[in-house]
C-alpha positions in Angstrom: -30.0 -15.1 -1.0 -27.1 -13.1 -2.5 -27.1 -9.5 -1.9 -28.2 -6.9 -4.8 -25.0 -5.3 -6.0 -25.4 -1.4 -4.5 -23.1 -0.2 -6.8 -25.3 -1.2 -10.2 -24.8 2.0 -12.4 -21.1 2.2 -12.2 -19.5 0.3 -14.8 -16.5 -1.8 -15.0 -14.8 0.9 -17.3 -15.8 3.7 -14.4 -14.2 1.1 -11.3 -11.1 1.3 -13.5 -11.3 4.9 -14.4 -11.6 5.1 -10.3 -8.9 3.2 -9.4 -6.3 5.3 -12.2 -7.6 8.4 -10.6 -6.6 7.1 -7.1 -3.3 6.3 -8.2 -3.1 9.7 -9.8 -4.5 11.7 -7.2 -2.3 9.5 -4.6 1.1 11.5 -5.6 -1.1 14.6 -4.9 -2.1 14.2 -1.3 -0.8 13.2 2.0 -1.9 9.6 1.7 -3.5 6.5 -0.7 -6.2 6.6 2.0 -7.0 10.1 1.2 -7.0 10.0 -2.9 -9.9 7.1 -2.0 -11.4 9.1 0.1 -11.6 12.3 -2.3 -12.6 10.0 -5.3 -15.0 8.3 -3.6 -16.6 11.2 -2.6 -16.6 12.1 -6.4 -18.1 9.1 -7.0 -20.7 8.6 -4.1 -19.3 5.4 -3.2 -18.1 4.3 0.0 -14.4 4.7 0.6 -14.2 1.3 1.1 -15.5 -0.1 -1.7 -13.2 1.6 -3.9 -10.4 0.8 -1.5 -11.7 -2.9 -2.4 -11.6 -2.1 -6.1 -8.0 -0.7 -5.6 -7.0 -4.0 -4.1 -8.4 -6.0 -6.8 -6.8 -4.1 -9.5 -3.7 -4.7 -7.5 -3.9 -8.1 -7.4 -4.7 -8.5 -11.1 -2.0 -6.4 -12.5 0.8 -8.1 -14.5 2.5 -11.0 -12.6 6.2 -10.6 -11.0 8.4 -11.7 -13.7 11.6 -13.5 -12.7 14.0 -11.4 -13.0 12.0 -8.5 -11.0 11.4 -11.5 -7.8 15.3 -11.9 -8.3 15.4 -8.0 -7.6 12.9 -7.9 -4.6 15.3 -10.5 -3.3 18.2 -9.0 -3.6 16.9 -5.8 -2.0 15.3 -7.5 0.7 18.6 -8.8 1.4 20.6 -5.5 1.9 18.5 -4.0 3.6 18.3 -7.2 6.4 21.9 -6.7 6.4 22.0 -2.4 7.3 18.9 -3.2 9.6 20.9 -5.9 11.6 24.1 -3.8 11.2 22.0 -1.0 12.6 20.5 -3.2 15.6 24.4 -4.2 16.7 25.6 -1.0 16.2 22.6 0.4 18.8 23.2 -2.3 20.9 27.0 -1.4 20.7 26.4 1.9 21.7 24.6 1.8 25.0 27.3 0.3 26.9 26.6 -1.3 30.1 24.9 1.0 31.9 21.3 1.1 30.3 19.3 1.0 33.1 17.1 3.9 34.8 18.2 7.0 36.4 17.7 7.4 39.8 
């Protein structure tokens, strides 16, 4: 038997409305946990069903174009490089005398 939806009077245009407002109220407070928090208190919701409904929208915004993956790639790339140029650097650095104090 499939569950009765709890969230029956709130309408697909409202769950978008929701998730806008998060992303709105999001640059406003110390977290995205806390805009779905505040809006979901708004709504009388759980916070994680809107959290779902933030996910969803998420997943169904515009697909990564080419050139943007390209992008991401490159990115991802330099900062691999500083982070192991970092690591060696740290490593350089403590010498050979690491271990504890007496």
């Amino acid at each position: 038997m499939i569950a009765e939806r709890k969230y029956k009077r709130l309408t697909p245009e409202l769950r978008a409305a929701a998730v806008q407002t998060v992303a709105k109220v999001a640059t406003e407070v110390s977290s995205r946990w806390r805009a779905i928090e505040l809006v979901a208190e708004t709504l009388e919701v759980h916070p994680n069903t809107l959290r779902n409904w933030v996910v969803a929208a998420g997943r169904d915004a515009a697909p990564v174009t080419t050139e943007e993956a390209e992008r991401r790639a490159r990115e991802h790339k330099v900062q691999l490089a500083a982070a192991t140029e970092l690591i060696a650097t740290l490593t350089a650095g403590m010498g050979p005398h690491t271990g504890r104090r007496a």
